[in-house]
N, C-alpha and C positions, 0 to 999 in steps of 0.2 A: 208757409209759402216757400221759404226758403228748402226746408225739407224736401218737399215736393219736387222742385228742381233737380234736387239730388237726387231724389229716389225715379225721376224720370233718364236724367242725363247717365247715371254711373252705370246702366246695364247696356246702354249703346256701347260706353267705351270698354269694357268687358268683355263684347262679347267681339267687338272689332282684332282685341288682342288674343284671344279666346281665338279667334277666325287668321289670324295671322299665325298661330301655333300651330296649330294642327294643317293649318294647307300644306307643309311639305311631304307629311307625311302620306296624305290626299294625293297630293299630285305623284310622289313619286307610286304609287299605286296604281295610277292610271296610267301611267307612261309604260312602267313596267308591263302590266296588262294590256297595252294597247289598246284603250278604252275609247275607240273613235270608232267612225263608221268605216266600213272595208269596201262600201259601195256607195254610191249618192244617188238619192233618189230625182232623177234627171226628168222627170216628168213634174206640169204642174196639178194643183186641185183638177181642172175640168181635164185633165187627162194629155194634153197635151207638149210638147218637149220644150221644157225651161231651162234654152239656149242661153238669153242672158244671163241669169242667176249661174248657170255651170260655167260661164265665163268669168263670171267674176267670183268664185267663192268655190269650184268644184278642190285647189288642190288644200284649202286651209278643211274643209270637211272632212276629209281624209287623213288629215295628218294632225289631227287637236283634240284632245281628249274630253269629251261630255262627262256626264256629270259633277260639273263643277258646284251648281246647285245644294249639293250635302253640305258642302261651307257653308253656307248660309242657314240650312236648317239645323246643323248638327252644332256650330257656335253657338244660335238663339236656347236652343233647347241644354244645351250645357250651364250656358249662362245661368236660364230660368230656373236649372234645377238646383244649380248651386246657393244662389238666394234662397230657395224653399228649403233646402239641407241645413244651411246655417240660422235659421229665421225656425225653424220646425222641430228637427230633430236635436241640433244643439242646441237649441233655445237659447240662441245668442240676442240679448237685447239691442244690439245697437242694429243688427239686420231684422230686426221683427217690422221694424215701420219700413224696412226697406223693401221687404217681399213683396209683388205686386202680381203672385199669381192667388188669381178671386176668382172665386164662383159667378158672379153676378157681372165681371166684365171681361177677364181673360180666356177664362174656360174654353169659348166658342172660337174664338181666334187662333188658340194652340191646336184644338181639336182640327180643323179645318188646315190649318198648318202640318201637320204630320199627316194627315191622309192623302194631302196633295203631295206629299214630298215623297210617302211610301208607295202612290201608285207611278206618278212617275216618274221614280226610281226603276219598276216594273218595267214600266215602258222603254226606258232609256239600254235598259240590260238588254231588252227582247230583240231592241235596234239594233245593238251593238253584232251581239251574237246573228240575229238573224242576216246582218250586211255580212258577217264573215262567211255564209254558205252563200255567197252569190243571192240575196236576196236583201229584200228591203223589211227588214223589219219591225217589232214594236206594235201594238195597240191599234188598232184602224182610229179612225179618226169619231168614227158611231161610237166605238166604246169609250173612247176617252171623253165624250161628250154626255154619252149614257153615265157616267160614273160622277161628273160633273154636277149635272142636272139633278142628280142622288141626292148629290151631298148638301146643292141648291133647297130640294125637297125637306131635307131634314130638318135644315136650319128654319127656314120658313115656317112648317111645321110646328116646330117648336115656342117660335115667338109668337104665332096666331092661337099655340092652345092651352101653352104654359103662362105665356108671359103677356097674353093679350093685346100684341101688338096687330093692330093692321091697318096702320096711318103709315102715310109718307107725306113729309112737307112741300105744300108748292105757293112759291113767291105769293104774296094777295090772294092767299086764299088761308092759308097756313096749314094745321094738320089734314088730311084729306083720308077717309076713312073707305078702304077698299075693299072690305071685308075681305072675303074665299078670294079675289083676284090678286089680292095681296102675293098670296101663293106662285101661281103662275109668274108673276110678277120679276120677283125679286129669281126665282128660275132665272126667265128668261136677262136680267141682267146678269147676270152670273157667267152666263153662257158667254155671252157678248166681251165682257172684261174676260175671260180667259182666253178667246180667240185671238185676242190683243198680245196672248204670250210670243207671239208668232213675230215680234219684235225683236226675239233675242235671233238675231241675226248677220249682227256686225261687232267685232270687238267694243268693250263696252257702254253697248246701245242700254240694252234691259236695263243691265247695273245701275245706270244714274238714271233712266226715267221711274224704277221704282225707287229708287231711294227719294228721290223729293218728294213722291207718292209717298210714301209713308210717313215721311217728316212731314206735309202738312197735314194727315190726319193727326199725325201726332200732337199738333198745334189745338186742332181742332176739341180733339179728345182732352187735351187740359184746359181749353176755352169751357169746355160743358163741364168740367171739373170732374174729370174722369179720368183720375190720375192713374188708378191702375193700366188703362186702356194707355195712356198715353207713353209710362213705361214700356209698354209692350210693343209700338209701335217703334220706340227710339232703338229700344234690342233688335227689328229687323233692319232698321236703319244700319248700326252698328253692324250687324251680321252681314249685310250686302256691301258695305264697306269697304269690309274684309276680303268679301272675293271680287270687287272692283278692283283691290289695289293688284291682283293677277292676271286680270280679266282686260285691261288696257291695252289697247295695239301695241304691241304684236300678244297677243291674249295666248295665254297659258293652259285655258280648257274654256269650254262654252258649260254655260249653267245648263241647258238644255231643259228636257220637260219636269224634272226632276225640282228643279226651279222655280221655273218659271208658272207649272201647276200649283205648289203651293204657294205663290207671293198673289197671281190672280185670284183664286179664290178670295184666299185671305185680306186682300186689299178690299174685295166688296163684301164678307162677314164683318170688318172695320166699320164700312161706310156704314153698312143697316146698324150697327152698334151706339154711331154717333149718330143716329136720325131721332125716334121718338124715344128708344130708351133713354138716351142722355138729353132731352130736350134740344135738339139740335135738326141741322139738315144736310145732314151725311150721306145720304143716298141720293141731293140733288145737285151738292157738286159733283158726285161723283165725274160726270162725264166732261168736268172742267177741270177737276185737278186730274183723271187719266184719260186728259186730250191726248197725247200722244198714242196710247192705246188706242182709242175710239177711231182715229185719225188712219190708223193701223187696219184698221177692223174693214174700214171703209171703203176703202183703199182697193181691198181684195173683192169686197159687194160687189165696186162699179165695176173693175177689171172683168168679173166673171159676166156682170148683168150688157157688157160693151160687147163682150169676143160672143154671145149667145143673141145678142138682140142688132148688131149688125154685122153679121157676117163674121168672127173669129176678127175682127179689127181691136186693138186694142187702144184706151186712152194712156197708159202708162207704158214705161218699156218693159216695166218689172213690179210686181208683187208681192210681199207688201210696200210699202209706198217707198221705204229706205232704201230699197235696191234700185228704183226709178233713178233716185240721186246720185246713183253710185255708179248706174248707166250714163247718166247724162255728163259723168266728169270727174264728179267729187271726190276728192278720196274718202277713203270709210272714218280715214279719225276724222276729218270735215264734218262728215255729217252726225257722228257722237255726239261732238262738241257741241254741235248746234242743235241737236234734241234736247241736251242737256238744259241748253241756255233755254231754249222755248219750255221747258219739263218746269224750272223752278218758276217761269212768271205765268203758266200756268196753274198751278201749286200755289205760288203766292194771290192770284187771281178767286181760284176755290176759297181758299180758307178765309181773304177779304170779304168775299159774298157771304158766306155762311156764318159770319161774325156781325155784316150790319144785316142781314135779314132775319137772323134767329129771334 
C-alpha cells in the first residue's frame, strides 16, 4: 500500500520539477522566435466577425507565445523514460517496483499522448508561420477532427478485437454490452472531449480544469487498483502543474493545440481504461468529472443552433461559455478561479459516483 503511494505520487513531483527546468529554456525559445500568432483570426466558427472575443483578447494573442503545451508532454515523457532507464537498463532494484510504464495499462495512454502532442504541435507551427504571411493558419478544423476520430478508431478497434471489450457501465443496469456500436461510440466521445480543448482560452483556465481531471481519474485508477494507470495520471497531473505555475495571469505562453490535443484525447483513452478493463465506470463519469469541458462543448452547440435557428440572435455574448463571463464583467482570473473551484467538486463529484456505483 504504502509502496504504491509512492510509486503513484513521486513521478507527479518529478516531472513538476522536470517541468519547472526546462521552461526557461522553452520559453526563452519562444520569445526569441516569436512564437505567437502575427494575425488573429477575428472571425467566428459560423463565419461571422467575433467582435467581442477581439475585444477582449485580440492584443494578448498577438503578443503570447503558444506552445506552451511541450511542457507538459516533454516533462511527462522525461519523467517516464527516466523511471524506465533506471528500473530497465540499469537494473536498479529500488526503481524496478517503481516503473509504471506496462503494456496492459500505460502503453495506450502514452501512445495517444504523443500523437496528440506531435500533431498539434504541427498545427501550432502551421498557425504560427501561416499568421506571419498575413493569413490564418494551421490545420482546418476537418483535419484536426479527421485525425482525431483516427486515433478514436484505433483505440476502439483495438479493445473490441484484441481485448474484447465492448461493455460500458450504466447505473442499474451495470455492464451493457454494445457490440460493433461500441466503436462509433467511444469515436464519437472522443470528438466531443476534444472540442472541449477550446477551453484553453483565458490565462490558466485549461491548466487547472485538467489538472483535477486527471487527479480524479487518478483516484479512480487506484480505487480499481490500477496502480500503473494511476502513476500515469499523477505524472500528467505533475507535468500540467509545471506549466500552470507560468501559465497564471498574466500567463507566459498559452499551451495551445499542442496541448490541449494531447491532454483531450488522452483524458478519454483514461476513462475507457478505467471502465470495463479495470472493473470500473470510467467512461460514465466522464462527462461529470470533465463538466467543465462538456459545459464548453455546449455552449458553442446552442450559440451556433440560436444565431441559425433565430435569425443570427445570439443567447451568449461570447463562445465558448468563459468569454460570455468575461463580457458580462469578470475579470479573466475571476473566472479561472471559479472553473477551478467548480473543476474539483466536479472531480470530487465523478470519482464519489463511480466508487459507490462500481
Amino acid at each position: 500500500m504504502i509502496l504504491d503511494v509512492v510509486k503513484i505520487l513521486l513521478p507527479a513531483v518529478l516531472a513538476f520539477l522536470i517541468g519547472i527546468g526546462i521552461t526557461p529554456v522553452v520559453t526563452d525559445y519562444l520569445y526569441k522566435n516569436k512564437m505567437w500568432k502575427k494575425k488573429v483570426k477575428s472571425v467566428t466558427i459560423d463565419g461571422r466577425e467575433a467582435t467581442v472575443f477581439m475585444s477582449l483578447h485580440k492584443d494578448k494573442e498577438v503578443n503570447t507565445p503558444r506552445l506552451g503545451g511541450v511542457i507538459i508532454w516533454a516533462s511527462a515523457f522525461i519523467t517516464a523514460f527516466m523511471f524506465w532507464f533506471l528500473a530497465k537498463i540499469l537494473n536498479l532494484e529500488e526503481f524496478a517496483s517503481l516503473e509504471f510504464i506496462s503494456r496492459n495499462q500505460t502503453w495506450i495512454p502514452f501512445f495517444t499522448l504523443l500523437l496528440g502532442a506531435l500533431v498539434g504541435l504541427i498545427d501550432d507551427v502551421m498557425e504560427i508561420r501561416g499568421s506571419s504571411d498575413n493569413k490564418i493558419g494551421g490545420l482546418s478544423s476537418k483535419k484536426r477532427l479527421f485525425f482525431v476520430g483516427l486515433v478514436a478508431l484505433a483505440i476502439s478497434v483495438w479493445f473490441y478485437v484484441k481485448l474484447d471489450i465492448s461493455q460500458i457501465f450504466l447505473p442499474f443496469f451495470g455492464y451493457i454490452d454494445l457490440g460493433l456500436i461500441f466503436i462509433p461510440f467511444f469515436i464519437l466521445t472522443m470528438l466531443f472531449i476534444y472540442a472541449g480543448g477550446v477551453i484553453d482560452g483565458i490565462d490558466g483556465l485549461a491548466g487547472g480544469v485538467f489538472t483535477v481531471a486527471f487527479a480524479s481519474y487518478g483516484i479512480i485508477a487506484f480505487s480499481n487498483n490500477q496502480i500503473d494507470l494511476a502513476a500515469f495520471c499523477a505524472l500528467i497531473v505533475g507535468s500540467i502543474l509545471s506549466f500552470l505555475w507560468f501559465n497564471i495571469p498574466p500567463a507566459r505562453f498559452y499551451m495551445s493545440e499542442t496541448g490541449s490535443m494531447a491532454l483531450t484525447i488522452t483524458l478519454t483513452t483514461v476513462a475507457l481504461m478505467t471502465d470495463k478493463l479495470g472493473d470500473g465506470v470510467g467512461l460514465f463519469v466522464l462527462p461529470i468529472i470533465a463538466l467543465p469541458l462538456v459545459l464548453t462543448v455546449l455552449s458553442v452547440m446552442i450559440q451556433l443552433a440560436s444565431k441559425k435557428l433565430r435569425g443570427g440572435k445570439k443567447i451568449f455574448h461570447s463562445t465558448p461559455i468563459h468569454h460570455h463571463f468575461e463580457a458580462l464583467g469578470w475579470p479573466s482570473y475571476k473566472v479561472t478561479m471559479r472553473y477551478w473551484i467548480f473543476s474539483v467538486i466536479a472531480g470530487a463529484l465523478g470519482v464519489i459516483v463511480s466508487i459507490l456505483i462500481q
